[in-house]
N, C-alpha and C positions, 0 to 999 in steps of 0.2 A: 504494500500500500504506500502509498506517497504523505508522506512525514505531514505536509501540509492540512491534507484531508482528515488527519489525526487534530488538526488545531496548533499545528505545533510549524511556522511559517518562519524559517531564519532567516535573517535577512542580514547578511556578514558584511556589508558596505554601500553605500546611497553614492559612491564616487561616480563621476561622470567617465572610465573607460567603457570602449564599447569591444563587444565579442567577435564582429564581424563576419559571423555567419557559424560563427566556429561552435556555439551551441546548438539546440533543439528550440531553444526559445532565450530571443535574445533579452539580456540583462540578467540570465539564470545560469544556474551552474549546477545541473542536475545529477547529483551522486547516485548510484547505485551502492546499496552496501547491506549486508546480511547481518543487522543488527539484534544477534546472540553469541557475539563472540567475544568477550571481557577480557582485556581490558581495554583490545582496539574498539570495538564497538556495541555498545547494549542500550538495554533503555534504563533510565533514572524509576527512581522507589514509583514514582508517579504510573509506571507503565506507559506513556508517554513520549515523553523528553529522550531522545537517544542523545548518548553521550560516549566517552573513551577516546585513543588517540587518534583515531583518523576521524574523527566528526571535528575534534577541536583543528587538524592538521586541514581537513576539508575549509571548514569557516575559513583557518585563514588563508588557502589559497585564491577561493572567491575573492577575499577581501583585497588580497595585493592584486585582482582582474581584473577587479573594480565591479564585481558581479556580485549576486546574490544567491548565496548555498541553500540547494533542499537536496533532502536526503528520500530517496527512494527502498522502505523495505524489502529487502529481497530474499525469497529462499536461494540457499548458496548451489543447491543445483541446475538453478535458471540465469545464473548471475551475467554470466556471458553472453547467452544469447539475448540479455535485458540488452548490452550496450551495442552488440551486432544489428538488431531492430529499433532504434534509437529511442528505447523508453528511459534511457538517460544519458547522458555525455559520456560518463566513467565510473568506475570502478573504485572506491576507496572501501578495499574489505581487507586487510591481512592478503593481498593477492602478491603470492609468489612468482618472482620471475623466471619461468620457465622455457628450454628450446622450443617445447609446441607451442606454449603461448604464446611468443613474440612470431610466429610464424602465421597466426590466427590473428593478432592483435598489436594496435602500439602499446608502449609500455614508456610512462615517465622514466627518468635517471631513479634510482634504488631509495629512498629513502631509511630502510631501516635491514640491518645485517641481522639475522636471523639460523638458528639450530634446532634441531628435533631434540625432544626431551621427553626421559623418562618418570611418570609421578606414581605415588602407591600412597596408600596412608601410613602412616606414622606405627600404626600396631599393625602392620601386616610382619608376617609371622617369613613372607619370601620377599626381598627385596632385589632386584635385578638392579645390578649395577655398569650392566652393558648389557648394547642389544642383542648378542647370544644367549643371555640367559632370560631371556624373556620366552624359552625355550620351555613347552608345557605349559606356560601360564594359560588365561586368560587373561586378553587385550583388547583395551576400546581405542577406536580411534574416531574421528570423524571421516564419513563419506566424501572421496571425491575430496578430498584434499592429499597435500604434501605428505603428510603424516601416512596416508594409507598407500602412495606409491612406494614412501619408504620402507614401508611391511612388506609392501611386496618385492622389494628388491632384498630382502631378507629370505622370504621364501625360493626365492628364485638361487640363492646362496645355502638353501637347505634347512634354515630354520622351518620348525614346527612348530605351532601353537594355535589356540582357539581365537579366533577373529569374532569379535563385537565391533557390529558397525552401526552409528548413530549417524541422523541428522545433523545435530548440533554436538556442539563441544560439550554445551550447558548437560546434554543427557547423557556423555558420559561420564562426568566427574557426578550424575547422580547415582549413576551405576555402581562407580566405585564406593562412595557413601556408602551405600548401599552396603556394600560388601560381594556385589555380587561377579564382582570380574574381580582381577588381581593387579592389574597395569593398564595405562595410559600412554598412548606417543600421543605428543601433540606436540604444539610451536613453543621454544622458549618462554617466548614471550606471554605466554598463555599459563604456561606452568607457571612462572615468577610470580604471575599476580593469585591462582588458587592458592601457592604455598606461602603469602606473605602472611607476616602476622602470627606471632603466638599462639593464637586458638585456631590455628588450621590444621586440619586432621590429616592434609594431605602434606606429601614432601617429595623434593624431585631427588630422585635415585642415582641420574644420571642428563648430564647434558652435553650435548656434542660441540664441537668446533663449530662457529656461524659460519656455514657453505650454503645459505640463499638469502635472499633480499625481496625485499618485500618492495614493489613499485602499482602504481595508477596506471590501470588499467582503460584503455583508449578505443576508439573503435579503430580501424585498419583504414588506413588514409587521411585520417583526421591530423595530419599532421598539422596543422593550423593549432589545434589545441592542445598536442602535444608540448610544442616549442614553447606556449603560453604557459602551459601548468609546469614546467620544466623552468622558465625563468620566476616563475612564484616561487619554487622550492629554492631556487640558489640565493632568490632573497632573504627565503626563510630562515634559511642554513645561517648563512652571512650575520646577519642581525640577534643571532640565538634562541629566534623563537621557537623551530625543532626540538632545540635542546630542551629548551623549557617546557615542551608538549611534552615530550621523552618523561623527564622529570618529572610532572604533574600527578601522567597516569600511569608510569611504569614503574617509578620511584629509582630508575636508572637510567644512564644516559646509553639508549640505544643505535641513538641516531649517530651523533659526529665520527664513529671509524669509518661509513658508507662516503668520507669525504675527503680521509687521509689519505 
């Protein structure tokens, strides 16, 4: 659903730049983004309000365009074909830079360097501390993401294990709650935010070297909006607002090695 038709209408800047055709509608900056994924993107206590780091990273690219950000709910198995049919400009979901997908799509410069990670709770009785021994368990991952090619390129190396696969991230760290699986691959940066904090029952086991990058997702040929969202980000960069987005919702700085 479209963030707006919720009530919820952002408007990240009233400047006088103009978009030049380079949106779907001009003086807008329409995100696509699958808002259940914490701590880049969810909705606030309200059910409402989405918030995290690519909503606040989204506002301010709008804002240095001089346009105005809405955010388009997306389920994350539609997410591409949302920007291929132009029910929004792009992509700001934790989207991975991938060979297929820059083959299928443009892709801003990298904003956020990124690793697979292993979480379990805190009283689990097997904890896997590399993903060999993830060997026998039960594991959730989310569909259709990074996470579950990474499984699979485990399997295809001979690893064995029971595969849980969920929609969202949110249902499998219910699962694990739960007790009913044993392990988690998901994004760093997904884990970082379940295991902060004292009363979190969860804890990451293991975490790999950052080998992807998370970038804005573009339609294929749009380079017009590319270049645009691409000079937002080096301003953003430049000035330390990134950092400060990184900071706000990560409680670390993710972003400035994607620029060493």
């Amino acid at each position: 659903m479209v963030v707006a038709i919720l009530g919820v209408s952002i408007c990240a800047y009233a400047g006088g730049k103009k978009d030049s055709g380079m949106t779907i509608r001009p003086g807008t900056l329409t995100i696509g983004m699958s808002i259940e994924y914490p701590p880049m993107e969810y909705y606030a206590d309200d059910g409402k309000t989405p918030i995290g780091f690519d909503v606040d990273m989204g506002k301010a690219i709008a804002a240095k365009m001089g346009l105005k950000a809405e955010f388009v709910d997306t389920a994350w198995d539609g997410i591409f074909a949302g920007v291929e049919t132009n029910r929004y400009d792009c992509i700001m979901s934790a989207v991975t830079i991938t060979p297929e997908r820059l083959i299928a799509h443009n892709f801003s410069k990298p904003y956020i360097g990124n690793a697979m990670a292993i979480v379990t709770r805190k009283d689990a009785a097997v904890k896997p501390r590399t993903p060999q021994q993830l060997s026998g368990l039960s594991v959730s991952y989310q569909a259709e993401t990074t996470a579950k090619f990474f499984m699979a390129k485990l399997v295809e190396s001979g690893l064995k294990y029971n595969p849980y696969e969920y929609d969202t991230v949110m249902g499998c760290f219910d699962e694990l709650g739960l007790k009913r699986i044993d392990a988690i691959v998901t994004d760093g940066v997904v884990a970082l935010d379940y295991t902060a904090g004292a009363d979190s029952q969860f804890e990451i086991t293991w975490l790999g070297e950052p080998d992807e990058f998370f970038g804005i997702c573009i339609k294929k040929g749009n380079d017009a909006l590319k270049a645009a969202i691409d000079k937002a980000l080096d301003e953003l960069f430049a000035d330390g607002t990134m950092r400060r987005i990184s900071m706000q919702n990560l409680n670390v700085d993710m972003v400035s090695a994607v620029r060493q």
